[in-house]
C-alpha positions as CSV (number, residue, x, y, z in Angstrom):
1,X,-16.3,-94.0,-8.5
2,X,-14.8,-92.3,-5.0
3,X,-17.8,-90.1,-3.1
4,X,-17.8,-86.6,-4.3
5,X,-16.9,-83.8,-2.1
6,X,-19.4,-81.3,-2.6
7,X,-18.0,-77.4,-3.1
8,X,-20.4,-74.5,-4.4
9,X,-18.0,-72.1,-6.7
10,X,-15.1,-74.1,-8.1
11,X,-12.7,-72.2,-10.3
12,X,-10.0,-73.8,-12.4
13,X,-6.9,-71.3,-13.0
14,X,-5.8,-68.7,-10.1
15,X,-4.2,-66.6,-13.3
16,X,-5.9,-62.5,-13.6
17,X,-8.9,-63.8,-14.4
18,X,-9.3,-66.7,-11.8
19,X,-8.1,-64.7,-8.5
20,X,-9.9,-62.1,-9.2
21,X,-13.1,-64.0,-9.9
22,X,-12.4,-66.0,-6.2
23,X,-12.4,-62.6,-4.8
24,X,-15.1,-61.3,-5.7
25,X,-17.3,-64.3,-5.4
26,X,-16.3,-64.3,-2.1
27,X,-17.4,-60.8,-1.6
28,X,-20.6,-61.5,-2.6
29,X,-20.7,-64.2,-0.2
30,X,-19.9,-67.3,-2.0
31,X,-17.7,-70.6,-1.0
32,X,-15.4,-70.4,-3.2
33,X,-12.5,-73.4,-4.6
34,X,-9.3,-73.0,-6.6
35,X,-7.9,-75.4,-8.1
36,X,-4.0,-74.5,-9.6
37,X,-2.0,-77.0,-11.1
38,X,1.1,-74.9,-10.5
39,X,3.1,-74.4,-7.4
40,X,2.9,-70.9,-7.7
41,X,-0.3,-68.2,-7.9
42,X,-0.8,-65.9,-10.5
43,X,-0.5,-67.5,-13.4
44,X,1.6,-66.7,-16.6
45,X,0.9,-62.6,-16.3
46,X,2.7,-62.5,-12.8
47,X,4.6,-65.4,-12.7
48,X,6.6,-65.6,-16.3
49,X,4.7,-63.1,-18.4
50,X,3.9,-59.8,-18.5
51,X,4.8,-58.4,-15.4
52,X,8.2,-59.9,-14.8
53,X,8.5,-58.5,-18.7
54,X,8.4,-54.8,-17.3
55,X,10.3,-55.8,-14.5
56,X,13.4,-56.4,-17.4
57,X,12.4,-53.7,-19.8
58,X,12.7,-51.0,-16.5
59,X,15.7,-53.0,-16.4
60,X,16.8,-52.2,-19.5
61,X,15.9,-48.4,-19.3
62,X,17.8,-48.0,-16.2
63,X,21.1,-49.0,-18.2
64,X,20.5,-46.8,-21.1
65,X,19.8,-43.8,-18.7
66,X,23.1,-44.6,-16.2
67,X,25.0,-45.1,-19.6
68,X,24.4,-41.9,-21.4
69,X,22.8,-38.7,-19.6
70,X,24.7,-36.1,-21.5
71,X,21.3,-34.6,-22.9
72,X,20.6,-32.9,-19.5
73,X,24.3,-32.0,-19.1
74,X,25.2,-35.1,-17.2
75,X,28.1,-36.9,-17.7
76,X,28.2,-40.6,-16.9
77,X,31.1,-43.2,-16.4
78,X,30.1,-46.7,-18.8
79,X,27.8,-48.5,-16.6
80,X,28.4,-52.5,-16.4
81,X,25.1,-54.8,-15.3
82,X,24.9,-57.9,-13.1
83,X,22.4,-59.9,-14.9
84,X,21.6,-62.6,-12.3
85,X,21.6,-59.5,-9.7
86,X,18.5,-58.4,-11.9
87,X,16.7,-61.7,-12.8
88,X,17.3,-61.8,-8.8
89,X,15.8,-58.9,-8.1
90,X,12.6,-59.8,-10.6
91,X,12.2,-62.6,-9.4
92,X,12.5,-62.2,-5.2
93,X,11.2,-58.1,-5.2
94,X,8.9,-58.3,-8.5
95,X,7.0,-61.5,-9.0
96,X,7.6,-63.1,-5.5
97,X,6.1,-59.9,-4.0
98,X,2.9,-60.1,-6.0
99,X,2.6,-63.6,-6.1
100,X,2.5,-63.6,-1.9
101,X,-0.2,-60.8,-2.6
102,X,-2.4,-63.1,-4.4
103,X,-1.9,-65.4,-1.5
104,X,-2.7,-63.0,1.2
105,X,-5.9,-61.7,-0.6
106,X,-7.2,-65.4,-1.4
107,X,-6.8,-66.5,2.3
108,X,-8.2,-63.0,3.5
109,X,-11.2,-64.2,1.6
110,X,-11.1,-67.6,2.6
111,X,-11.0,-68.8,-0.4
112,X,-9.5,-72.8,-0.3
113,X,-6.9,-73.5,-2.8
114,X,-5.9,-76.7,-3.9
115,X,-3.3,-77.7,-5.4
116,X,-3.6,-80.4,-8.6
117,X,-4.7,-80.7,-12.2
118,X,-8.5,-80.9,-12.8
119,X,-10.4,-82.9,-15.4
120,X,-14.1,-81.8,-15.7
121,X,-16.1,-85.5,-15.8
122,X,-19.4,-83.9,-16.6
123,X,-21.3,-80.4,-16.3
124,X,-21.7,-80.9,-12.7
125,X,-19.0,-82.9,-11.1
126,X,-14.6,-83.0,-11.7
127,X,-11.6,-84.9,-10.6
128,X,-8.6,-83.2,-9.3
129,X,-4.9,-84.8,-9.8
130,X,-2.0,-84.3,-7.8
131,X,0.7,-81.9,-8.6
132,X,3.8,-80.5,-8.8
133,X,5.7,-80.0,-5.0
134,X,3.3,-79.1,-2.3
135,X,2.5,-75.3,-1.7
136,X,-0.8,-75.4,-1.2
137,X,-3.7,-78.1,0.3
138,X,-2.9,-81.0,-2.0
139,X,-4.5,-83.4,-3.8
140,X,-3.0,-86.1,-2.8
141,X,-5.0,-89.8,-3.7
142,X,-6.9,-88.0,-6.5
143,X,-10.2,-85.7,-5.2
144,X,-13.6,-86.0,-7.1
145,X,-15.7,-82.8,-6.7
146,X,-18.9,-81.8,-7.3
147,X,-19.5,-78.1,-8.1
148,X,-22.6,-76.0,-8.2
149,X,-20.9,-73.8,-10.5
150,X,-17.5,-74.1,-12.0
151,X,-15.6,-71.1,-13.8
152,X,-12.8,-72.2,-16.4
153,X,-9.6,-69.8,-15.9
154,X,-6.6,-71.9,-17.7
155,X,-4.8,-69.5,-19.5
156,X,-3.1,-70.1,-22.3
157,X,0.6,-71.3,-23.8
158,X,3.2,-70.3,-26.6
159,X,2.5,-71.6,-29.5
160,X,5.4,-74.4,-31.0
161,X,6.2,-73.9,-34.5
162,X,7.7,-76.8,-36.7
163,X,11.9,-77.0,-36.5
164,X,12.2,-74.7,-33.0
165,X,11.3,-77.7,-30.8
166,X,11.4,-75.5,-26.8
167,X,14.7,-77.3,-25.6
168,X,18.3,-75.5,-25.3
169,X,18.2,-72.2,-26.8
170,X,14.9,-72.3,-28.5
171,X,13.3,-70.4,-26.0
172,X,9.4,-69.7,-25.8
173,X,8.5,-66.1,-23.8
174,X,9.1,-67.8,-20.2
175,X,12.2,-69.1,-21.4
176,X,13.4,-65.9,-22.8
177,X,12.3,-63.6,-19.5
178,X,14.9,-66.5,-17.7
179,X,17.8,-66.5,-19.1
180,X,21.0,-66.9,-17.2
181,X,23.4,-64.2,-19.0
182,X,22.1,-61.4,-21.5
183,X,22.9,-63.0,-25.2
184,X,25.7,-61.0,-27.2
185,X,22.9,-61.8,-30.4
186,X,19.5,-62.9,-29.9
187,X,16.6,-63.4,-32.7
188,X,13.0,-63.0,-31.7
189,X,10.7,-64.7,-34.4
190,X,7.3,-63.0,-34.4
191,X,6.6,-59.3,-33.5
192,X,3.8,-59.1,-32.0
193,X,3.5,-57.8,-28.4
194,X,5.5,-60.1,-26.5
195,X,8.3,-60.3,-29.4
196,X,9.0,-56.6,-29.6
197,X,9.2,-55.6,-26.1
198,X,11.9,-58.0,-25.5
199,X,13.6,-57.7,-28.6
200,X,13.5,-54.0,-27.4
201,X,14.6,-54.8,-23.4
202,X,17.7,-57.0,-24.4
203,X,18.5,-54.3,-26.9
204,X,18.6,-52.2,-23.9
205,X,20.5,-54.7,-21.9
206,X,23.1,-54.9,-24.7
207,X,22.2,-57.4,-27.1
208,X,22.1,-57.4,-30.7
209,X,18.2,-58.4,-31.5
210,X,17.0,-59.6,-34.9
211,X,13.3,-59.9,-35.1
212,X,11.4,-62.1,-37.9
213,X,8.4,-61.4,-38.7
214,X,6.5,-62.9,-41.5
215,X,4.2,-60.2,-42.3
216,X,4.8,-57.1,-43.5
217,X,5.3,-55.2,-40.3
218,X,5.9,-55.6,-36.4
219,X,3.2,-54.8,-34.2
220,X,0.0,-55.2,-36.9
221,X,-2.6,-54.4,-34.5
222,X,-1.2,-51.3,-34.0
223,X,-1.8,-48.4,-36.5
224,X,1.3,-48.1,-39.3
225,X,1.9,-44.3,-38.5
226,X,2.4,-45.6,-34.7
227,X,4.3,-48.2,-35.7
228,X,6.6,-46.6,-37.5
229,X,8.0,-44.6,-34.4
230,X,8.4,-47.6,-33.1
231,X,10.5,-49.2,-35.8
232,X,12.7,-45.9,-36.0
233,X,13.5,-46.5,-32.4
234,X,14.2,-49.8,-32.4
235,X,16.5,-49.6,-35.8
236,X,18.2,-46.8,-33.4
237,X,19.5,-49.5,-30.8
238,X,20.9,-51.7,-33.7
239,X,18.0,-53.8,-34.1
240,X,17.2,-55.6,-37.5
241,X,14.0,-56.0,-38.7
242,X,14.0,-58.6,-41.6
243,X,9.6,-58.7,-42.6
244,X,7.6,-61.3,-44.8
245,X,10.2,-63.9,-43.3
246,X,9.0,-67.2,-42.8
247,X,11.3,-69.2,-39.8
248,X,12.1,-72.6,-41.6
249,X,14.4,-74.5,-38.5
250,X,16.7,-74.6,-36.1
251,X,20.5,-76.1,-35.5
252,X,21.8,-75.5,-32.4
253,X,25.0,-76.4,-30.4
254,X,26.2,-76.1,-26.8
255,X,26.7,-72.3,-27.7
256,X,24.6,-71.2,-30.2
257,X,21.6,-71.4,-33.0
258,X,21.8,-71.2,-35.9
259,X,18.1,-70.0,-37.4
260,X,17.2,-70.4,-41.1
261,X,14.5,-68.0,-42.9
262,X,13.1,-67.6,-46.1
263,X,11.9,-64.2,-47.3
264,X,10.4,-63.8,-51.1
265,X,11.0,-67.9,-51.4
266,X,15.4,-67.1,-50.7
267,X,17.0,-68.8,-47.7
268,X,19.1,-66.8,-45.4
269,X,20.8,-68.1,-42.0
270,X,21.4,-65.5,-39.0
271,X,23.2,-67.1,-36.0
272,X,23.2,-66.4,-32.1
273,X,23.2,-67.5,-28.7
274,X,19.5,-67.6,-28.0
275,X,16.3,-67.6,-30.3
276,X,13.4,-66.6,-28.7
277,X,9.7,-67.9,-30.7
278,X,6.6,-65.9,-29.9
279,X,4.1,-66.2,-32.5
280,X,1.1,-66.4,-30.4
281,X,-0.6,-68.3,-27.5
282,X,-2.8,-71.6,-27.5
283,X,-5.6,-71.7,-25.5
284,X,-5.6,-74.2,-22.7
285,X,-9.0,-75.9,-23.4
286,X,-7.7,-79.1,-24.4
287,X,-7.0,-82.2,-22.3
288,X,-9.2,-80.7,-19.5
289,X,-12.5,-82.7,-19.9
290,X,-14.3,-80.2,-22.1
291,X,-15.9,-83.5,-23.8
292,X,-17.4,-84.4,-21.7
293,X,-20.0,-81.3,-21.0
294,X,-22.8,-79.7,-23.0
295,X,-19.5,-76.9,-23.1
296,X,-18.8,-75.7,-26.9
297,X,-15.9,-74.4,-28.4
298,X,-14.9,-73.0,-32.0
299,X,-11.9,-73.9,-34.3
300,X,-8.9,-72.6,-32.2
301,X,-10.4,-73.9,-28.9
302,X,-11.9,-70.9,-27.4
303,X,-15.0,-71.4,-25.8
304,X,-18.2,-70.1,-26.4
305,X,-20.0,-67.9,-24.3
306,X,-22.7,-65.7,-23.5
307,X,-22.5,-61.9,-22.5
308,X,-21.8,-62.9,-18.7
309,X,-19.3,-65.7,-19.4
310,X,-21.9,-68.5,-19.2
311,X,-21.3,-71.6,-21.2
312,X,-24.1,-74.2,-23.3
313,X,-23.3,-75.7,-20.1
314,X,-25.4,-73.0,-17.6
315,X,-23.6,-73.6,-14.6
316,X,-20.1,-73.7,-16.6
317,X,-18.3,-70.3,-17.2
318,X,-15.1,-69.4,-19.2
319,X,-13.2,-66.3,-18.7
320,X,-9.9,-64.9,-19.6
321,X,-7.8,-66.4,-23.2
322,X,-9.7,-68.8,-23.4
323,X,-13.2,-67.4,-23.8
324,X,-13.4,-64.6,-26.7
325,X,-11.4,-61.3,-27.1
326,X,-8.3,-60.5,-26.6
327,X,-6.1,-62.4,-24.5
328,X,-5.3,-59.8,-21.9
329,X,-4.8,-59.8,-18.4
330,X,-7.1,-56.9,-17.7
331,X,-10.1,-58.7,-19.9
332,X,-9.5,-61.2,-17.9
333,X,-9.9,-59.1,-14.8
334,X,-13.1,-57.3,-15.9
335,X,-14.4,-61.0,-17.0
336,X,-13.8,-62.7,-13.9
337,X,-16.0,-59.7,-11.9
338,X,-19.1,-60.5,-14.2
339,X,-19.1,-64.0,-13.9
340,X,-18.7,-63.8,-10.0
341,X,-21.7,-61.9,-10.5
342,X,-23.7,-63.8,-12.5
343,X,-23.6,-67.0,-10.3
344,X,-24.7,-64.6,-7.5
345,X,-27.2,-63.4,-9.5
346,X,-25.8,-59.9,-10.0
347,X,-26.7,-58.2,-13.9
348,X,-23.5,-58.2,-14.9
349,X,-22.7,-58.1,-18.1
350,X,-19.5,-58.1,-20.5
351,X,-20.6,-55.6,-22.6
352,X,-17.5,-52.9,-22.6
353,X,-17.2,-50.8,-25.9
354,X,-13.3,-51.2,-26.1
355,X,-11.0,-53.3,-24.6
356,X,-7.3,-50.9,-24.1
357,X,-4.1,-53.0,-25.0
358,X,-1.1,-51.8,-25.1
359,X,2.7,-52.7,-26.0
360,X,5.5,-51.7,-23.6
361,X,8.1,-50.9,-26.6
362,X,9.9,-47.7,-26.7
363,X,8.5,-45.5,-27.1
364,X,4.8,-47.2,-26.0
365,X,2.2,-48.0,-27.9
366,X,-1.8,-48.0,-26.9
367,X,-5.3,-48.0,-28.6
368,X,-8.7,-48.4,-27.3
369,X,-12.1,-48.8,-29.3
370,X,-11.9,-48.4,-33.6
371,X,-9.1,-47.1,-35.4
372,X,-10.2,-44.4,-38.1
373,X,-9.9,-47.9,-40.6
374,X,-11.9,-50.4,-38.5
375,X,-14.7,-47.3,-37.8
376,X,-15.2,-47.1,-41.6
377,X,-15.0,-50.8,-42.4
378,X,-18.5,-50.8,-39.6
379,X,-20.0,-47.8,-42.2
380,X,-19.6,-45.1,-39.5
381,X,-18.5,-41.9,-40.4
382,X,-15.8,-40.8,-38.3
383,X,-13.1,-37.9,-37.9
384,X,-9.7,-38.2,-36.4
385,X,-7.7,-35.4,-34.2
386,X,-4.4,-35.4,-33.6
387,X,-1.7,-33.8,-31.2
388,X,2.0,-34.4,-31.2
389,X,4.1,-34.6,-27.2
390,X,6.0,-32.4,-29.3
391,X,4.2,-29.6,-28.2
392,X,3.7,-30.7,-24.8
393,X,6.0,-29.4,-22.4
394,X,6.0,-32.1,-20.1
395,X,7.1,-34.3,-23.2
396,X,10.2,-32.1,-23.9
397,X,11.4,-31.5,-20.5
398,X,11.3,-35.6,-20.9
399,X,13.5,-35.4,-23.9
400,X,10.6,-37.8,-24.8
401,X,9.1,-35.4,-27.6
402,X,8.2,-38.6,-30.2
403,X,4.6,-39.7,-30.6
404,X,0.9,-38.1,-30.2
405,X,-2.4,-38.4,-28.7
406,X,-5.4,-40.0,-31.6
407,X,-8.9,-39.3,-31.1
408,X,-11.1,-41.2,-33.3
409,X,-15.1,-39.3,-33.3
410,X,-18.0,-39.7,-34.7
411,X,-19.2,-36.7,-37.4
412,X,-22.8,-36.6,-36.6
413,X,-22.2,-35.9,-32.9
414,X,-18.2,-36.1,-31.7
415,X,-18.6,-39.0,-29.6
416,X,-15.2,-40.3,-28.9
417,X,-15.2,-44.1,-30.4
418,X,-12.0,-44.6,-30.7
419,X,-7.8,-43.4,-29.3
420,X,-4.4,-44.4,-29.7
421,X,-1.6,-42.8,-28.3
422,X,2.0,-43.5,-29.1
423,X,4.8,-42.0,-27.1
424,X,5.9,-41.6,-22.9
425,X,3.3,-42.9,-20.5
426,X,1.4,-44.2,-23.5
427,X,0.1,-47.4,-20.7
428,X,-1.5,-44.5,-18.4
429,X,-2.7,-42.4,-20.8
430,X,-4.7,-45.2,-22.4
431,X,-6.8,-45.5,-19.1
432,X,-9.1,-42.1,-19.8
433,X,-9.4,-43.0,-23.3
434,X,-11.0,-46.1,-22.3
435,X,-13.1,-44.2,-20.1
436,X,-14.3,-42.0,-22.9
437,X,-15.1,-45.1,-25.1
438,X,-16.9,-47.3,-22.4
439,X,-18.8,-44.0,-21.0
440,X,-20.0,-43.3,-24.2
441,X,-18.2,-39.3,-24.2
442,X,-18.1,-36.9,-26.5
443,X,-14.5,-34.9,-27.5
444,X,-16.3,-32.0,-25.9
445,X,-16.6,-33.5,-22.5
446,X,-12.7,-34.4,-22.5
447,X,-12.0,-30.6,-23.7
448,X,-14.0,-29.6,-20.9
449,X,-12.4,-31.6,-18.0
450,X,-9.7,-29.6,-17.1
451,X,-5.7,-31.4,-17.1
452,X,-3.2,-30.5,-14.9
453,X,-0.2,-28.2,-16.7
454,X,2.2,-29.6,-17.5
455,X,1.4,-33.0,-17.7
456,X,2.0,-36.1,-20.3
457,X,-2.3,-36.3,-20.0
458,X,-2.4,-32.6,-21.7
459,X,-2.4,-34.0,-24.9
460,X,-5.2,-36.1,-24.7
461,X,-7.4,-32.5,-24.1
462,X,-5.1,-30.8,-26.5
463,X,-6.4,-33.4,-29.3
464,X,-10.3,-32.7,-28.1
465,X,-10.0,-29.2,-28.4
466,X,-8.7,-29.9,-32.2
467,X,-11.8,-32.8,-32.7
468,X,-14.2,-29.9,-31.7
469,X,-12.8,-27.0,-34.0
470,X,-10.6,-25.0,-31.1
471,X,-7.0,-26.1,-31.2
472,X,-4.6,-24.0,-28.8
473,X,-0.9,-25.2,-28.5
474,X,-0.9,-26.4,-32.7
């Protein structure tokens, strides 16, 4: 076995969670490693994920806006798009930009990044493996390493369903964000997150979207009175949405797919240039050397941790989709802090109330803490307040009326457990929410903080003034 080089905070991954655990371990004065398989930083969120995603649905909106603008007494000639001027401009102005961002940060914290694939040998030590075309400092004759601690960041990958092998026009998500010309029909299987805001951007764009989903609605983990304002919109742009349909395989030619379903045990074809498969992710725990550490993992391959990311394995951590909750970029953020902390010693802790997600459909969707359902299925007795953008000016002046502001409370003393908002700037809005559910607020303390008029963030203290018995503009 080759000498080991000896490094003191090794972290595998430079996705969300990875870069920003280098940087803050190296604000609290650690040496710290990367090691990135890819030839890029970032990871799947900035590289081929979710912000090269809003990068085409802006994309998308801009069309629709420059085609029709007669509500506000404008009239438009049809507008025509370039497509490979905006996969251009997504890829050199969008993810280039923040990818040379990452860069800049890491080497502004000195952080060393090397480029390879790394197998973990044991809890303390790791062999790094040459990849991909050199970027970065390179493994190049294989690099043994020996950590003092070692924080897992690998992401994680679509998940391949039987008959839609990735090849031609099966697409996964990356594939989908990439293609070449925009598809005169495209079907999305699954709609989750990923699968409705696409289907919704290439609608957009000009493409007729099917989506198949084989439960009983798009978007489950969003609530079905949300939803629905989602579905309405989406049925406006042409869009089919054929539920409880199982995707059975794939026949594709130089020019098209042709995709068979079965729905209540009948088969049904539907044909088109691309199909796009995004049923979930995988996470990247396997064929990394997990084995051989004291490192534990359940079922689906996420690995088990403690409250600050620390594995069985104590000088191990495991931070973004691949340790538990949801697999979000800005989990991933939060996670990476407190494990940087916990190696220096810091009380950090993962312990947030309410993690936000969001879906960037039209119009958006977001939720933070319990929904009304999940707040009774934990036996507490809760309250719900509601206020449409329909009586928000800002909203209207939008010609963006559809949607509302949630509160979910407790009835023994108002604290605000729960939000969801559906409708313009829904991504924002979702930020004081979260505030409210991690800081432990009551409705009263949002119907007290005064909201600038008029705003999209006036509902939000429209719907606490309802939770505490004063409603004004409903």
């Amino acid at each position: 076995m080759a000498d080991a080089e000896k490094r003191d905070t090794v972290i595998i991954g430079s996705g969300p969670g990875g870069y920003v655990a280098a940087i803050r371990a190296a604000e609290l004065g650690q040496k710290v490693t990367i090691i990135e398989k890819s030839d890029t930083l970032g990871g799947v969120c900035l590289n081929v994920g979710c912000v090269p995603s809003k990068a085409l649905i802006n994309a998308g909106h801009r069309l629709q806006e420059a085609n029709d603008a007669s509500t506000w007494g404008i009239t438009t000639q049809p507008a025509t798009i370039d497509f490979a001027k905006t996969q251009e401009w997504k890829q050199t102005k969008v993810v280039d930009r923040m990818t040379s961002g990452v860069k800049m940060l890491l080497k502004k914290h000195k952080v060393e990044v090397i480029q390879g694939e790394a197998v973990i040998d044991s809890d303390t030590r790791l062999r790094v493996v040459s990849t991909g075309e050199k970027q970065f400092m390179s493994a190049d004759d294989g690099l043994t390493i020996e950590f003092k601690d070692l924080i897992i960041a690998t992401g994680s990958r679509p998940i391949q369903i039987p008959g839609f092998k990735f090849e031609g026009r099966v697409v996964d998500s990356t594939g989908g964000l990439g293609l070449k010309d925009i598809p005169k029909e495209f079907v999305v299987i699954g709609g989750g997150y990923v699968g409705t805001e696409l289907a919704g951007a290439y609608a957009n764009l000009g493409s007729h979207v099917t989506i198949l989903e084989g439960t009983d609605s798009i978007l489950a983990g969003f609530d079905k009175d949300m939803v629905s304002i989602v579905v309405k919109s989406l049925k406006k742009k042409g869009v089919d949405i054929v539920t409880n349909a199982m995707a059975k395989s794939s026949e594709q030619d130089d020019s098209s797919v042709t995709v068979t379903y079965e729905v209540d045990g009948k088969a049904s074809t539907v044909k088109a240039d691309y199909c796009m498969v995004t049923v979930g992710r995988k996470p990247n725990t396997d064929d990394i050397g997990i084995e051989f550490t004291d490192v534990k993992t359940d079922k689906r391959g996420i690995i088990e941790t403690d409250i600050q990311g620390r594995t069985a394995s104590p000088h191990i951590y495991a931070i973004g989709d691949i340790a538990s909750g949801p697999a979000l970029a800005h989990k991933a953020f939060f996670q990476g802090k407190v494990a940087a902390g916990a190696i220096s010693g810091k009380n950090t802790a993962n312990d947030y109330a309410g993690v936000p997600a969001v879906c960037f459909a039209d119009p958006e969707l977001a939720t933070v803490g319990l929904t009304e359902s999940e707040a009774k299925e934990k036996g507490i007795e809760v309250s719900t307040a509601k206020f449409p953008f329909a009586g928000n000016a800002r909203a209207v002046s939008l010609d963006e009326a559809e949607g509302f502001v949630r509160l979910v409370t407790t009835k023994d003393g108002n604290n605000v457990v729960g939000g969801q908002v559906v409708g313009p700037g829904a991504s924002d809005l979702i930020a004081e929410l979260s505030l409210a559910v991690n800081s432990g607020m009551n409705a009263e303390d949002i119907a007290l903080t005064i909201h600038p008029h008029p705003t999209l963030s006036e509902p939000i203290q429209e719907a606490a003034d309802i939770a505490i018995g004063f409603p004004t503009h409903i």
